[in-house]
Backbone as CSV, one residue per row, in Angstrom:
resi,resn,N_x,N_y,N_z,CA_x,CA_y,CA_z,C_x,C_y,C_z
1,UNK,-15.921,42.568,-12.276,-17.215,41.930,-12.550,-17.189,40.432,-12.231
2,UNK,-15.684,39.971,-11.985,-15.897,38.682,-11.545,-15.790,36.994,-13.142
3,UNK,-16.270,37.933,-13.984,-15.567,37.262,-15.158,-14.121,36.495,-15.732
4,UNK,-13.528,37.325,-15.241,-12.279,37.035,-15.387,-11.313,37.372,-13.991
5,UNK,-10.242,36.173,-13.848,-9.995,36.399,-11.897,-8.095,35.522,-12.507
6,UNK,-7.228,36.770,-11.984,-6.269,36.483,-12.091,-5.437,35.329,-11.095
7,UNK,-4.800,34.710,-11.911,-3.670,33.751,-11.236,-2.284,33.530,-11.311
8,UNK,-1.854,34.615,-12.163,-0.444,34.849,-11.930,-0.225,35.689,-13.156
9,UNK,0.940,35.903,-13.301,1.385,37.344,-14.162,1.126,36.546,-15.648
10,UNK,-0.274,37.785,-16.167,-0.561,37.358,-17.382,-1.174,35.877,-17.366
11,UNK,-1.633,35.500,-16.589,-2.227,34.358,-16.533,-3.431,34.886,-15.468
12,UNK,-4.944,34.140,-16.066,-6.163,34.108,-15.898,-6.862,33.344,-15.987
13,UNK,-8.261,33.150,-15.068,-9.213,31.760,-15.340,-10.437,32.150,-15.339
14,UNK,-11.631,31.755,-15.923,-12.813,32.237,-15.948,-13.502,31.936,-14.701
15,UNK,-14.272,33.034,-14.290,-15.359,32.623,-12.722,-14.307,34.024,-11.673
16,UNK,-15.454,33.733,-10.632,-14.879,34.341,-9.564,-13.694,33.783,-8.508
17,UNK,-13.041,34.919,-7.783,-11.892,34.015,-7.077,-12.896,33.460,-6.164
18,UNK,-11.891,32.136,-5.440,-12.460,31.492,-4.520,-11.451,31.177,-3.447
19,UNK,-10.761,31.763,-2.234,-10.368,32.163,-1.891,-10.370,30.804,-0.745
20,UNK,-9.054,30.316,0.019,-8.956,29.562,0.556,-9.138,30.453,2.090
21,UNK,-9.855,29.715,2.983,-9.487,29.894,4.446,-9.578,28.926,5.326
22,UNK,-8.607,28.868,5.926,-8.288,27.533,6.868,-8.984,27.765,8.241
23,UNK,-9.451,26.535,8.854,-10.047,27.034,10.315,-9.194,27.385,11.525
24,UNK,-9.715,28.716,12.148,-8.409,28.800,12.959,-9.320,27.891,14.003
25,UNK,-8.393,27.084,14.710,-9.374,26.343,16.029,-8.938,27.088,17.365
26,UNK,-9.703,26.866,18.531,-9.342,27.610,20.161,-8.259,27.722,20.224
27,UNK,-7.727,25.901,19.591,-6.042,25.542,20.308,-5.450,26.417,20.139
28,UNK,-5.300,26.757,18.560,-4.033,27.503,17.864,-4.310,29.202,18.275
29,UNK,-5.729,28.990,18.644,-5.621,30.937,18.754,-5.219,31.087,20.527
30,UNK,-5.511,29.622,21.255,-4.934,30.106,22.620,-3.170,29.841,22.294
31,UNK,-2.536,28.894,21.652,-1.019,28.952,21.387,-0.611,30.285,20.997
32,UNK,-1.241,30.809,19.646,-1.022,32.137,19.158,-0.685,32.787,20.294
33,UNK,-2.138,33.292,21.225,-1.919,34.188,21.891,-0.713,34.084,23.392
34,UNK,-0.383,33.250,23.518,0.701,32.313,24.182,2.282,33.002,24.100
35,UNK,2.562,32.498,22.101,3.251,32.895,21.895,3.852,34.289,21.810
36,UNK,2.716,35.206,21.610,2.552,36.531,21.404,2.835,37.128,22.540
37,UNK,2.281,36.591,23.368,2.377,37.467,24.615,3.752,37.563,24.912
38,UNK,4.710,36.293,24.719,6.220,35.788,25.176,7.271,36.244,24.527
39,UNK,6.407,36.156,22.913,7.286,36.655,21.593,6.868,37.546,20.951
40,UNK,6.792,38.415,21.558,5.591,39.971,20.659,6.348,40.675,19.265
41,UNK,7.352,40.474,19.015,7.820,40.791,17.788,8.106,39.718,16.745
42,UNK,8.270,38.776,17.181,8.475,37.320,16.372,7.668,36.904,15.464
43,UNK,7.599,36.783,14.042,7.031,35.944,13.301,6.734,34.355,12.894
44,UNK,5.453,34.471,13.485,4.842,33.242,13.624,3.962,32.581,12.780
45,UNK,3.566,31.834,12.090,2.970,30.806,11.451,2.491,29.818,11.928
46,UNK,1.473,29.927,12.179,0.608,28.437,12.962,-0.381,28.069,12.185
47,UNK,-0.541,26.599,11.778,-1.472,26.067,11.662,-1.592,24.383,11.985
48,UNK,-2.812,23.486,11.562,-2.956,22.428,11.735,-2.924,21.108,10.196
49,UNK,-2.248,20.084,10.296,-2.314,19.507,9.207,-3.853,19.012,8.866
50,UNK,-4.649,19.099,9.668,-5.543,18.700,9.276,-6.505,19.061,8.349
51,UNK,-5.916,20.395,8.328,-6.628,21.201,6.988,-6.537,20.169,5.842
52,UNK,-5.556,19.462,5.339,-5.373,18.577,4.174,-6.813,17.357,3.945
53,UNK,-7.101,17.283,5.206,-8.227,16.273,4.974,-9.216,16.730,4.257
54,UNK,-9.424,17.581,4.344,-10.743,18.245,2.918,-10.419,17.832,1.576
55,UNK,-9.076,17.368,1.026,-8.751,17.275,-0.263,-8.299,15.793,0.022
56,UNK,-8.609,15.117,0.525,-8.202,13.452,0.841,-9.287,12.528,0.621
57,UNK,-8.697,11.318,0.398,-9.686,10.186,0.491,-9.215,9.876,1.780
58,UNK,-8.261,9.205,2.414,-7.572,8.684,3.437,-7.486,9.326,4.494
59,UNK,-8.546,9.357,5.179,-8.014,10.078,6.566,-6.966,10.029,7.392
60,UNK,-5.627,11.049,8.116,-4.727,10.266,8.548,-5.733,10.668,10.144
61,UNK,-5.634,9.822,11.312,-5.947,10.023,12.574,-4.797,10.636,13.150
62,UNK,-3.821,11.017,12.791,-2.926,12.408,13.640,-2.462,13.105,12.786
63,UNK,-2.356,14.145,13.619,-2.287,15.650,13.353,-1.090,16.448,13.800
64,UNK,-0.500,17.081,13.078,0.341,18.191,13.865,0.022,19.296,13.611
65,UNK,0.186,20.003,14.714,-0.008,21.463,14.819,1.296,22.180,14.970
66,UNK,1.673,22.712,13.031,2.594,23.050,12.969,2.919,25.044,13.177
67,UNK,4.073,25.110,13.948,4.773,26.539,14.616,5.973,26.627,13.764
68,UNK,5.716,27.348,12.806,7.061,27.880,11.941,7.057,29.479,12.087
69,UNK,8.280,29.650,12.546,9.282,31.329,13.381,10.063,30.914,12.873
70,UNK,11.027,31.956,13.014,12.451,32.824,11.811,13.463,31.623,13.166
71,UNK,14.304,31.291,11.980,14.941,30.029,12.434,15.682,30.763,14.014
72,UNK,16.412,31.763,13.900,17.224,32.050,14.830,16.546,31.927,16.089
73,UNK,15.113,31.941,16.566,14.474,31.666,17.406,13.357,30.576,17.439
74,UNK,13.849,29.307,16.562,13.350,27.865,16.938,13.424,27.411,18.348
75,UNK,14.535,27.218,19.232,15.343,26.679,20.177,14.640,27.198,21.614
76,UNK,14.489,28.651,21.049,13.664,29.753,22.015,12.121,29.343,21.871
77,UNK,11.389,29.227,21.061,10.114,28.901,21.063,10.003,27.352,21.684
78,UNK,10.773,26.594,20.764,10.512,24.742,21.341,10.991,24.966,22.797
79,UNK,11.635,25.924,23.654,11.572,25.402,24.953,10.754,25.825,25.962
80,UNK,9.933,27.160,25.254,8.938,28.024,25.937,7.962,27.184,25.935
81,UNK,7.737,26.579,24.683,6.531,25.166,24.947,6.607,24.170,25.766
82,UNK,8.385,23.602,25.349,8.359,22.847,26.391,8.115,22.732,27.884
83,UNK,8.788,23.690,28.216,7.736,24.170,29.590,6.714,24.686,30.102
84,UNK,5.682,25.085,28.705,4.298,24.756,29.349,3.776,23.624,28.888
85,UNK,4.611,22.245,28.872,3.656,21.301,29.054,3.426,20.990,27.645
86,UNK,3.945,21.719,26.734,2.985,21.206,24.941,3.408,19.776,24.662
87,UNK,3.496,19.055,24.250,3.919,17.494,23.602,4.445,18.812,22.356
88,UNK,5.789,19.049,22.102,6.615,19.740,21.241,7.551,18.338,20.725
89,UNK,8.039,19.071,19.247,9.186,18.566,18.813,9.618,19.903,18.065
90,UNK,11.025,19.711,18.387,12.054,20.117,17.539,12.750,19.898,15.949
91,UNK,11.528,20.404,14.752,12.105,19.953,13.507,12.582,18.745,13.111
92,UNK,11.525,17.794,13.958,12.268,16.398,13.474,12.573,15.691,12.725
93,UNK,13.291,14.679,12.519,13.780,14.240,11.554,13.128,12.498,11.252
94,UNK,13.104,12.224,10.291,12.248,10.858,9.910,11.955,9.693,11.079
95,UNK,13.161,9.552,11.698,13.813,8.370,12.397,12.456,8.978,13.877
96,UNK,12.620,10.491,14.393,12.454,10.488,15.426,10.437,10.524,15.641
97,UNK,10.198,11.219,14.052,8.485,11.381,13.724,8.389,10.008,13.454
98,UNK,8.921,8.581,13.005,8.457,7.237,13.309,8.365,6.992,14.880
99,UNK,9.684,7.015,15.428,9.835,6.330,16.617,8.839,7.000,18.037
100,UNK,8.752,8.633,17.447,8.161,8.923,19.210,6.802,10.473,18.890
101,UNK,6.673,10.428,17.500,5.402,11.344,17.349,4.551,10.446,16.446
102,UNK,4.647,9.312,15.477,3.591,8.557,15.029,2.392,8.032,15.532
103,UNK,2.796,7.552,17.255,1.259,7.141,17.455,0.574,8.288,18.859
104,UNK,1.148,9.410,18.702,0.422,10.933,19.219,-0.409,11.142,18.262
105,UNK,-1.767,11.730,18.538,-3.095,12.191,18.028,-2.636,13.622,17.414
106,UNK,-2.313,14.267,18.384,-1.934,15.850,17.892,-0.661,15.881,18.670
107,UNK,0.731,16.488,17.654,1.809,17.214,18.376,2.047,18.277,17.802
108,UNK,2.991,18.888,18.036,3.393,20.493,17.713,4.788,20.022,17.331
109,UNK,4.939,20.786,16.054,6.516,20.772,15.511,6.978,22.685,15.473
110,UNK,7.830,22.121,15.762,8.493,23.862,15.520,9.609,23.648,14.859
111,UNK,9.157,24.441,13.448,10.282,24.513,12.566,10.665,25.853,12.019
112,UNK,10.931,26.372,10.786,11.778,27.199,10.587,10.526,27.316,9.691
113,UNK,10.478,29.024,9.342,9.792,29.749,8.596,10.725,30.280,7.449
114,UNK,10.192,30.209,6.567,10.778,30.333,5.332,10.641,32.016,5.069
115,UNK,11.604,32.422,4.793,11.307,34.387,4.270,10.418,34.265,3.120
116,UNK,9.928,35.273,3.481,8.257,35.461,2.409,7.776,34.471,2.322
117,UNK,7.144,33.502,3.307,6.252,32.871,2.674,5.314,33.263,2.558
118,UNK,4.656,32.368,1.287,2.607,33.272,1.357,2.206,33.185,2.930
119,UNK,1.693,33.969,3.313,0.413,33.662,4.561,-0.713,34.708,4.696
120,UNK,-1.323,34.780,5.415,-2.487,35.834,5.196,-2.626,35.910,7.358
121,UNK,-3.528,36.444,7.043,-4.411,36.756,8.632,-5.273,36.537,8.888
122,UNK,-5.629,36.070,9.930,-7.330,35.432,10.129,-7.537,35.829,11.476
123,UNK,-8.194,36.495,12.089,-8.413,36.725,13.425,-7.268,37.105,14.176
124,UNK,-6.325,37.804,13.393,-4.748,38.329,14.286,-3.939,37.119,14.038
125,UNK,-4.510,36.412,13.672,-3.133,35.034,13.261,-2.915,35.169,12.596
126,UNK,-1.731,34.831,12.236,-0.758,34.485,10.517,-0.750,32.794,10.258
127,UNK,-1.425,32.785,9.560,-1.545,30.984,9.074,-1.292,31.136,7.593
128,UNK,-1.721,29.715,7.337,-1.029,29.514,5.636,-1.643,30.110,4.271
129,UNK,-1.791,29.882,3.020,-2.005,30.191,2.250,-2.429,28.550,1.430
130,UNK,-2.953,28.787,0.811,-3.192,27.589,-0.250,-2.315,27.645,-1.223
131,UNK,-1.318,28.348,-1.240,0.154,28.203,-2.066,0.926,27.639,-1.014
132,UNK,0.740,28.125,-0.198,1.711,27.651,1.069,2.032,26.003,1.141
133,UNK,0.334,25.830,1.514,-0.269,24.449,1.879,0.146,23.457,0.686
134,UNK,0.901,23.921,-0.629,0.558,23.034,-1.350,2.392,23.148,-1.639
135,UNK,2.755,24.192,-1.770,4.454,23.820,-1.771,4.874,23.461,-0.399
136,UNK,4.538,23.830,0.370,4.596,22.817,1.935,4.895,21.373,1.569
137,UNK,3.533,20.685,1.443,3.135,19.118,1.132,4.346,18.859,0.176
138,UNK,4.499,19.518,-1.389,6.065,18.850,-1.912,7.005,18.768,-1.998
139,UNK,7.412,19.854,-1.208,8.774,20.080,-0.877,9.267,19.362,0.999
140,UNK,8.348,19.028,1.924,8.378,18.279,2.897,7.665,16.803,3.056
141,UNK,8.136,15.809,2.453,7.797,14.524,2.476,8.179,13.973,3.961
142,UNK,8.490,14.808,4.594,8.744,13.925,5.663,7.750,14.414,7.214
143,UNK,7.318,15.404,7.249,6.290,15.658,8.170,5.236,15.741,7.607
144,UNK,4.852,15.867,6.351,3.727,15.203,5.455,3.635,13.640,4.740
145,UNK,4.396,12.716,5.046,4.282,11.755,4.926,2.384,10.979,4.570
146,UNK,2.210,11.197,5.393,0.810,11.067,5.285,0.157,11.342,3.878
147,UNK,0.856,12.327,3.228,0.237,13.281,1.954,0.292,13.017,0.728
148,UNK,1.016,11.767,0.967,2.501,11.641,-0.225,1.967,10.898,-1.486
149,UNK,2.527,10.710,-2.521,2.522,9.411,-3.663,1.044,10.121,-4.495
150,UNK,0.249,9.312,-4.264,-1.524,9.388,-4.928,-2.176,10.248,-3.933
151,UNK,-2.385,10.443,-2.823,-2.464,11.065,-1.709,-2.030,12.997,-2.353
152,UNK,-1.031,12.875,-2.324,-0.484,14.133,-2.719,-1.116,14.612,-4.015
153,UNK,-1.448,13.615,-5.231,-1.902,14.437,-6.831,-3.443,14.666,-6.323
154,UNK,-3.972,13.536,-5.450,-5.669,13.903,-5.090,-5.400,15.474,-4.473
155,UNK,-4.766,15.604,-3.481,-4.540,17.296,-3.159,-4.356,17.883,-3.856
156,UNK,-3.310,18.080,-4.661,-3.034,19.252,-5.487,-4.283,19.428,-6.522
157,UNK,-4.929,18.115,-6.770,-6.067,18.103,-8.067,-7.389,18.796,-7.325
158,UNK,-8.099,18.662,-6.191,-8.711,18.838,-5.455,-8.827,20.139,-5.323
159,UNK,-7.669,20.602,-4.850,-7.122,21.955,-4.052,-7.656,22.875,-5.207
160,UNK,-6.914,22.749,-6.801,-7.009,23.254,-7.987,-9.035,23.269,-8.831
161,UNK,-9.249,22.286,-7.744,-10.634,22.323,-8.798,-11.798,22.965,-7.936
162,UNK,-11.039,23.141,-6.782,-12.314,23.790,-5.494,-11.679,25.578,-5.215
163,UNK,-10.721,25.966,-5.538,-9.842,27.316,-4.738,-8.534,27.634,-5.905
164,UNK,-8.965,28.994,-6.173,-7.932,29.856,-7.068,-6.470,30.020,-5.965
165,UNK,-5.575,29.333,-7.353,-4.237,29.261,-6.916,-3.266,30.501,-7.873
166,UNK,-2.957,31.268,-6.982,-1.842,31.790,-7.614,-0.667,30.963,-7.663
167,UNK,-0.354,31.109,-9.385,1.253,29.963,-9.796,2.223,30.899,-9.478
168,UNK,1.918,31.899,-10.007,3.333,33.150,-9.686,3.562,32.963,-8.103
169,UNK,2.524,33.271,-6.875,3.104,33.021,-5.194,3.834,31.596,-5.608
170,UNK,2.979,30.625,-5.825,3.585,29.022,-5.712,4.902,29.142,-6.208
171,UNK,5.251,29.283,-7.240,6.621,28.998,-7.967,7.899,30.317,-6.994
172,UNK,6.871,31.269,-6.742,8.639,31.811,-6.301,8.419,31.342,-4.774
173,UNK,7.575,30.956,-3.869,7.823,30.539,-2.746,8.817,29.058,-2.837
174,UNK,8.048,27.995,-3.717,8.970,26.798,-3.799,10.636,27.153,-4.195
175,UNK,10.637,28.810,-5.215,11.937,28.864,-5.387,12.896,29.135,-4.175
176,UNK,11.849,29.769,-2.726,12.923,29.705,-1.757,13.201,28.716,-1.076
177,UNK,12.328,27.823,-1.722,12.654,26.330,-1.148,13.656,25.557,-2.068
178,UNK,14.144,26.032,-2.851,14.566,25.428,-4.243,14.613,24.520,-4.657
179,UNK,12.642,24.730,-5.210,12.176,23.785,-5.928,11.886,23.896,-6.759
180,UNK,11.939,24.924,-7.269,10.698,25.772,-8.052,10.991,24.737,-9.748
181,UNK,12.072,24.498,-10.197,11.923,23.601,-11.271,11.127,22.120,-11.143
182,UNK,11.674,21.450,-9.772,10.491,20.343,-9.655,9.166,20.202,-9.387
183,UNK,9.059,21.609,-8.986,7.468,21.664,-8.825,6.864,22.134,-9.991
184,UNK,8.087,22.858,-10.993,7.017,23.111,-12.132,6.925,22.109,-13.248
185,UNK,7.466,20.911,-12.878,7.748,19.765,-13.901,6.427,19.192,-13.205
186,UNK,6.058,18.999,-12.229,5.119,18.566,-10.944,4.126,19.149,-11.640
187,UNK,3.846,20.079,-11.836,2.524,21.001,-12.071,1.950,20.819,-13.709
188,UNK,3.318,20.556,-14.858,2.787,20.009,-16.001,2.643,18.461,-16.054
189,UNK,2.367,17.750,-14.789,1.620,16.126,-15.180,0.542,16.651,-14.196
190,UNK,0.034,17.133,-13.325,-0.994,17.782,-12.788,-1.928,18.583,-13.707
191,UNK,-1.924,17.974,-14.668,-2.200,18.751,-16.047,-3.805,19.906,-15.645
192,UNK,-4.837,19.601,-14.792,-5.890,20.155,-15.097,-5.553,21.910,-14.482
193,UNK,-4.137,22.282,-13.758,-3.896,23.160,-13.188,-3.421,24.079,-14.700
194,UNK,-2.628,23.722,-15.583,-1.735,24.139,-16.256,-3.126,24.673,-17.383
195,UNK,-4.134,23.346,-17.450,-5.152,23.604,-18.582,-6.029,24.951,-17.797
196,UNK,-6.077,25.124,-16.672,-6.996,26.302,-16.438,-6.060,27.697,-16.415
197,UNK,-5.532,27.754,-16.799,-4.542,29.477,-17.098,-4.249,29.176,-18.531
C-alpha cells in the first residue's frame, strides 16, 4: 500500500520508495556498447560523476566517466580504450589525477569493481546504485575529491532526504570495502539518516 517501505533488515520508513536512477547519457551507452561488443562476458560498471551534482552546492566543471570491471581485466580494458582514442587513465593515483586529469572536462578512469557491488540496469547497462554512489564518495577521497569535507555531508544529507537508502546494501558493500565500521560511525553524526529507520 505504500505506507510503510523497507530499508534494511527490520528497519522501515514511512511513505513510498523513491527509487534512485541515474542518467544513462549517448556517451556511456555508445562506451557500453563498445565494451560489450570486445568484452561480452565481462562485468562492467559505467557511470558519470556528475550524477553527484544534484546533491551539491558547488559545482565541480569536470567529470569522470567512471569504468569499473573485475580487476584481472583492468589492463585489458584501459588499453582497448586506449586505442580507440578515449582520454583513459589507469586507477590513478593522487599525484597523477592533480598533475594530468585535473584540468580535462571529462576523462575515463578504469578501475577495479568491487564483488557484489549494488548496481541495477538501465537500458542493458549496469550502472550504480545510490548505495553504491554513496559508499563510493567515502571510501574514495581521492577520485572524489571534489565531494569531500562539507561537500560530502550535503550529499549524503540530500541523497537521504530526496531517495530511499537501503543501510543493510550500504553497510555490507562498504564492508567489502572495509569500511563498514567507519561508515557506520559516519552515518550516526549524519544523524537525519539514522532518525528515519
Amino acid at each position: 500500500m505504500g505506507v510503510l517501505n523497507r530499508v534494511g533488515r527490520g528497519k522501515y520508513v514511512i511513505g513510498e520508495k523513491k527509487t534512485y536512477t541515474p542518467e544513462i547519457s549517448k556517451k556511456i551507452k555508445t562506451l557500453n556498447k563498445k565494451l560489450k561488443t570486445h568484452f561480452p562476458f565481462l562485468d562492467i560498471c559505467i557511470w558519470n560523476t556528475s550524477v553527484f551534482n544534484e546533491f551539491m552546492r558547488h559545482q565541480p566543471g569536470r567529470f569522470y566517466l567512471m569504468v569499473e570491471v573485475e580487476k584481472d581485466a583492468m589492463e585489458s580494458v584501459f588499453f582497448f580504450l586506449k586505442d580507440n582514442k578515449y582520454p583513459v587513465f589507469l586507477a590513478p593515483d593522487p599525484e597523477i589525477i592533480y598533475h594530468y586529469i585535473s584540468d580535462k572536462k571529462e576523462t575515463l578512469i578504469v578501475k577495479s569493481l568491487v564483488t557484489e557491488s549494488p548496481t541495477q540496469e538501465i537500458s542493458g547497462i549496469t550502472t550504480i546504485t545510490i548505495e553504491k554512489i554513496l559508499v563510493d564518495l567515502f571510501c574514495d577521497p581521492v577520485n572524489f575529491n571534489a565531494q569531500q569535507d562539507l561537500e560530502r555531508d550535503r550529499i549524503f544529507k540530500e541523497v537521504i532526504e530526496k531517495y530511499t537508502v537501503n543501510e543493510t546494501t550500504m553497510l555490507r558493500y562498504a564492508d567489502r570495502r572495509r569500511k563498514k565500521n567507519e561508515l557506520d560511525e559516519y552515518l550516526n553524526k549524519v544523524s537525519k539518516f539514522r532518525q528515519q529507520t
